[in-house]
C-alpha positions as a Markdown table, in Angstrom:
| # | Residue | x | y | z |
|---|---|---|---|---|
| 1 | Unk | 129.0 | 91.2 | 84.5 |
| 2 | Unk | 126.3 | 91.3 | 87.5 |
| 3 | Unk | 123.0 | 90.9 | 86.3 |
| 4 | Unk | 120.0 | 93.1 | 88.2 |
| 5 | Unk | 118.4 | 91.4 | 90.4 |
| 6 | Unk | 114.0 | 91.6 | 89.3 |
| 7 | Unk | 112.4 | 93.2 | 92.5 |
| 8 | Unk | 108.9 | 91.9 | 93.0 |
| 9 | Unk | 108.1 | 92.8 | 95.9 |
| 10 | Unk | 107.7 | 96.3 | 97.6 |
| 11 | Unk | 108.4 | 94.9 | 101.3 |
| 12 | Unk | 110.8 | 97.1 | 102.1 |
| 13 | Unk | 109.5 | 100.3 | 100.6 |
| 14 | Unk | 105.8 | 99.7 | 102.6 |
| 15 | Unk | 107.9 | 99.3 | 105.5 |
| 16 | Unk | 109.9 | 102.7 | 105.3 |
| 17 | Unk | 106.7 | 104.5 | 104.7 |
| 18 | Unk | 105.3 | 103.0 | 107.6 |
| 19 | Unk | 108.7 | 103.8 | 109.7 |
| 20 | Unk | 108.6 | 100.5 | 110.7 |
| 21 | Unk | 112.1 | 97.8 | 110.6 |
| 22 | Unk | 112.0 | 94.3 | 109.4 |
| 23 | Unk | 112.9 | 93.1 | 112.7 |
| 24 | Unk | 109.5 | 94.8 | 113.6 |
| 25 | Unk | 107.2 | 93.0 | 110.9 |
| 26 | Unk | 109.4 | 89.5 | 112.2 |
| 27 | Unk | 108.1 | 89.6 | 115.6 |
| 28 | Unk | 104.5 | 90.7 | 114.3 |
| 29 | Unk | 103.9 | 87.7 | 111.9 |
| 30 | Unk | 106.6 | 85.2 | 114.0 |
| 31 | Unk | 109.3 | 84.5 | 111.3 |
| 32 | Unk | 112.7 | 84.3 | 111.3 |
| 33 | Unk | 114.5 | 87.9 | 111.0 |
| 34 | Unk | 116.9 | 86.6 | 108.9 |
| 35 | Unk | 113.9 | 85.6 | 106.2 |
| 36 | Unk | 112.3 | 88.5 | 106.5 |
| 37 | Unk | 115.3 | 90.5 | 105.5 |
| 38 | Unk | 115.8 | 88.6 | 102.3 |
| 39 | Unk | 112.1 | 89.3 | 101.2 |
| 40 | Unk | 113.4 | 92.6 | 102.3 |
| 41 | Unk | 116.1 | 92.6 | 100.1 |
| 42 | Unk | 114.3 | 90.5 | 96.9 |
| 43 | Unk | 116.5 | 87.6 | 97.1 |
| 44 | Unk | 113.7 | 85.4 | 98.3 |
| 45 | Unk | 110.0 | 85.8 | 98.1 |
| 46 | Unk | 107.3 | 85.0 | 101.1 |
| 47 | Unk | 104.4 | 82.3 | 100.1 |
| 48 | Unk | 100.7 | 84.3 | 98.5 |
| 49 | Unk | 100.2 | 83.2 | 102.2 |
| 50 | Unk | 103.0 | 85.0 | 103.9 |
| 51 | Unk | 102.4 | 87.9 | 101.7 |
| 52 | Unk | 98.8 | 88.6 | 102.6 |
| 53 | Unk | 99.6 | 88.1 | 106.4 |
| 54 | Unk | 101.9 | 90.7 | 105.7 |
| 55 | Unk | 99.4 | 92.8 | 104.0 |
| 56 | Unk | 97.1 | 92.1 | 106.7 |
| 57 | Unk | 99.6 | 93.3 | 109.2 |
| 58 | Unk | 101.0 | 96.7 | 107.7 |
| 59 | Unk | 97.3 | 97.3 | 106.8 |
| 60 | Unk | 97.5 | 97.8 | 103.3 |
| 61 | Unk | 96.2 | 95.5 | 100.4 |
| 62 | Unk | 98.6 | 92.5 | 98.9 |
| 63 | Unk | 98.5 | 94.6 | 95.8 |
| 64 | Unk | 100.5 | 97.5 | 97.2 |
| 65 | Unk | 103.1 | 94.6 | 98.6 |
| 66 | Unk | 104.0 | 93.9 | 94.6 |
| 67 | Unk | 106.1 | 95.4 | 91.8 |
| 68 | Unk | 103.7 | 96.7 | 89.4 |
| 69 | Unk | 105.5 | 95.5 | 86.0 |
| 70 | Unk | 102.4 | 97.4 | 84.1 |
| 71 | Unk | 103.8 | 100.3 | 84.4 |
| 72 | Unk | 107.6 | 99.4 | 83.6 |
């Protein structure tokens, strides 16, 4: 039975709405593509660190980079 994996982050979804590509936000913020992709992909998460240069990148607050579970 395969379990569902929690998605905590919204990396992805930011970056659609921006029409911009993981490989993109990997050059921007110098980490590896590969690592990007799995905080793409929710298997790993970035450090509060990594994930308010990423904010800080795409322009939008930390806040709209995480799963809201409020509202599950």
């Amino acid at each position: 039975m395969k379990r569902n994996k929690t998605k905590y982050n919204r990396i992805k979804i930011v970056l659609v709405e921006q029409d911009r590509s993981s490989k993109w936000l990997s050059e921007q913020i110098g980490k590896d593509k590969s690592t990007v992709s799995r905080w793409c992909t929710n298997d790993m998460q970035p450090s509060i660190e990594t994930l308010f240069l990423i904010a800080q990148t795409l322009n939008v607050s930390p806040k709209d980079l995480l799963t809201d579970f409020s509202k599950a």
